[in-house]
C-alpha positions as CSV (number, residue, x, y, z in Angstrom):
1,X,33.4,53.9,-12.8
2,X,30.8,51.5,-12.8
3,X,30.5,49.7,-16.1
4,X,26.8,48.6,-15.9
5,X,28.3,44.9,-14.6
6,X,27.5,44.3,-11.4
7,X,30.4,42.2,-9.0
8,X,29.4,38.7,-8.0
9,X,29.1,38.5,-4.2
10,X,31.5,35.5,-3.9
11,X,30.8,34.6,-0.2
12,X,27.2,33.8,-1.4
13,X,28.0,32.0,-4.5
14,X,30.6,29.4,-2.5
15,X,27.8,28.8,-0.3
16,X,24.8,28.4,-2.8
17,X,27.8,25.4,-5.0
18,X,28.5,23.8,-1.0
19,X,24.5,24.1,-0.5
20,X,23.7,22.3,-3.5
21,X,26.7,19.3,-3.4
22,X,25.9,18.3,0.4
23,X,22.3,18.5,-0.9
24,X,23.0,16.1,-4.1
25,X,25.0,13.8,-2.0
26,X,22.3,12.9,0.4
27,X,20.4,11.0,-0.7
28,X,19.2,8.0,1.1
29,X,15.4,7.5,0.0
30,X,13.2,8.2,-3.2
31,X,10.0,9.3,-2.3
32,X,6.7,8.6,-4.4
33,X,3.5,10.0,-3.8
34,X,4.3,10.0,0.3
35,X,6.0,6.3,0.4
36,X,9.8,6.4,1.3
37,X,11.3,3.2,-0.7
38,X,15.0,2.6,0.1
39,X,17.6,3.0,-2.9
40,X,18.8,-0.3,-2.3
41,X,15.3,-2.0,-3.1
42,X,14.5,-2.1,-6.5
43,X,12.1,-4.9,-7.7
44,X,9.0,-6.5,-5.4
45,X,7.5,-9.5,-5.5
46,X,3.8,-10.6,-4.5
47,X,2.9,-14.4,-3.6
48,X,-0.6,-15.6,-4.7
49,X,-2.9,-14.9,-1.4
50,X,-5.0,-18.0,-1.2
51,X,-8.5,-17.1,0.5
52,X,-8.5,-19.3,4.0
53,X,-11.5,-17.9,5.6
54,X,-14.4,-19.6,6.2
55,X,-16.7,-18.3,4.1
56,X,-15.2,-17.9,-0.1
57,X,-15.6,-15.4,-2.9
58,X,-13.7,-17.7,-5.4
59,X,-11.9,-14.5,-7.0
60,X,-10.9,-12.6,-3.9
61,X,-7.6,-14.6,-4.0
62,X,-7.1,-13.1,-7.7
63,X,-8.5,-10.2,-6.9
64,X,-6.3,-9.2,-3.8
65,X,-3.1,-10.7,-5.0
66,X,-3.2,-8.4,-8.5
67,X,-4.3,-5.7,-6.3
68,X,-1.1,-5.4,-4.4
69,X,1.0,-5.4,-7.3
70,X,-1.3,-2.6,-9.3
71,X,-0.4,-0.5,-5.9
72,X,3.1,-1.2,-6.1
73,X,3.9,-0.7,-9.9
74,X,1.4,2.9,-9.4
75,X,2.9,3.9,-6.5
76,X,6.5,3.3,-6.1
77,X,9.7,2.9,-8.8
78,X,9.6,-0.7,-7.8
79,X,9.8,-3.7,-11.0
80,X,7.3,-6.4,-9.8
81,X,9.1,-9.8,-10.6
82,X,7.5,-13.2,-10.5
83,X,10.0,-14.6,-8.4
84,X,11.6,-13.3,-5.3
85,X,11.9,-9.5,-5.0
86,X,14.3,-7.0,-3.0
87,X,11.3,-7.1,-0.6
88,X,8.1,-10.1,-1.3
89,X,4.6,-9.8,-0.3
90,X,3.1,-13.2,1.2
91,X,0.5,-14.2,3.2
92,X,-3.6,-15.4,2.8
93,X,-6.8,-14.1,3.4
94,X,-8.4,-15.3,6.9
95,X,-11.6,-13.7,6.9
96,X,-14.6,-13.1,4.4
97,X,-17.6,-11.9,6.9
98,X,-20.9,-10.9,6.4
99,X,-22.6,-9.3,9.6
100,X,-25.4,-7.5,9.8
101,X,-25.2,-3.7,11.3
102,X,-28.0,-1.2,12.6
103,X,-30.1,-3.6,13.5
104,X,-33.8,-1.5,14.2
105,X,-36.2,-1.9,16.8
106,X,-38.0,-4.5,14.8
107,X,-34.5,-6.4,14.3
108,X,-34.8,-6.0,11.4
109,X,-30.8,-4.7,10.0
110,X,-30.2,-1.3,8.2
111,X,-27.1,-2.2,7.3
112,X,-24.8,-4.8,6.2
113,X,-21.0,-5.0,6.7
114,X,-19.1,-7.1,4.8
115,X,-15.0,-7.7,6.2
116,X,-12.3,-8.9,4.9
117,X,-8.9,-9.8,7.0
118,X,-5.8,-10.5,5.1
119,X,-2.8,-11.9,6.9
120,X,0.6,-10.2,5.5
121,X,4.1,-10.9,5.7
122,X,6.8,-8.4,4.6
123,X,10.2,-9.6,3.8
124,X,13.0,-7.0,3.2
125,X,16.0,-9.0,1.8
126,X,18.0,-5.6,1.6
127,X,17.2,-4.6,5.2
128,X,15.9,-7.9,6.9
129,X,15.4,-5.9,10.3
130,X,12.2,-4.3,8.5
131,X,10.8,-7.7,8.3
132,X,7.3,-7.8,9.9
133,X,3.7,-9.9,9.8
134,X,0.8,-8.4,10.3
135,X,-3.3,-8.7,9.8
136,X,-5.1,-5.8,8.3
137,X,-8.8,-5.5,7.8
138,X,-11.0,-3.4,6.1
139,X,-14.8,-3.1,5.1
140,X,-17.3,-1.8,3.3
141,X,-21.4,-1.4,4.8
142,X,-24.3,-1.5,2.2
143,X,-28.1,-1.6,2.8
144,X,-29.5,-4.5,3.8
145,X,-32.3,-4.6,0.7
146,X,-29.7,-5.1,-1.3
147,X,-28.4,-8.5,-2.0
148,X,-24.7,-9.2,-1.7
149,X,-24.2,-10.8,-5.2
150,X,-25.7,-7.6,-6.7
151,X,-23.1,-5.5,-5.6
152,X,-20.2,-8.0,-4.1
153,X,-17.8,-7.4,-6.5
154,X,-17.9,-3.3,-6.6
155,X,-17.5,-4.0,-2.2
156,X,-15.0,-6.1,-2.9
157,X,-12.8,-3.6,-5.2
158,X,-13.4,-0.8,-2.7
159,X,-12.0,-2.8,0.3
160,X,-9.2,-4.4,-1.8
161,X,-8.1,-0.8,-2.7
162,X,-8.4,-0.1,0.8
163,X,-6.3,-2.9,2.3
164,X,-3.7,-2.7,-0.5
165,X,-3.6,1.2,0.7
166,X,-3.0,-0.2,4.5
167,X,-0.5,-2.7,3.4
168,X,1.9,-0.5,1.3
169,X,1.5,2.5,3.8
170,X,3.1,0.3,6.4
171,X,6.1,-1.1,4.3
172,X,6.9,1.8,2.5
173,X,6.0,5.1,4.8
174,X,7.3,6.6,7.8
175,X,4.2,6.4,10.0
């Protein structure tokens, strides 16, 4: 007698619908592009970073402090207000440093490495025990034949990319 329908296994099908409702009801984090940003937060917000080293590169401050919001609005669901977020960015740059690297035998340099240290301060307003403060660096070597104002402001938008990177890793992934 079979009728070319076949019977539904029903212990598997009541355990597929259970499967997928704990599954929809756990959600606790949305996760962009490997950062974990809670469901509570929502909007960011990123204070101007004035530049406090000792040596200045008058649009580093600009520079940086757009930066950090470009890598929040690409990377994460978060709305970037202008004033106070879910979770706010603040802090200034402390170091713009120019050393020389690879220095030969006739010390003379190879190399020059140019540094720049950003003091950060992460507020969570949603989860205050998150808060932290912390200094990140990051740099960027070119040959020493080449002046720095030649090619300052490519280093400058590698390293920015690279300390924005660093900065949004640590508030927003698990590592």
């Amino acid at each position: 007698m079979e009728s070319g329908v076949k019977r539904l296994n029903w212990p598997v099908l009541v355990f597929a619908i259970l499967l997928l409702m704990v599954a929809g009801s756990c959600s606790v984090r949305v996760t962009f592009r490997g950062s974990s940003v809670p469901d509570n937060v929502r909007t960011a917000s990123v204070q101007f970073f004035e530049n406090r080293a000792m040596n200045i590169n008058p649009l580093l401050s600009q520079t940086f402090t757009e930066g950090m919001k470009d890598r929040i609005t690409r990377e994460s669901r978060l709305v970037i207000r202008d004033d106070m977020g879910d979770v706010d960015f603040s802090g200034e740059i402390t170091g713009y440093d120019i050393r020389p690297m690879a220095i030969q035998a006739n010390a003379v340099s190879a190399e020059t490495r140019l540094t720049v240290t950003v003091r950060v301060r992460y507020r969570n307003f949603k989860s205050p025990q998150t808060n932290w403060e912390s200094t990140f660096s990051a740099h960027q070597d070119f040959p020493s034949e080449r002046s720095i104002h030649s090619i300052e402001e490519e280093l400058v938008r590698d390293i920015v990319d690279q300390l924005t990177e660093n900065i949004f890793n640590r508030a927003f992934s698990d590592w």
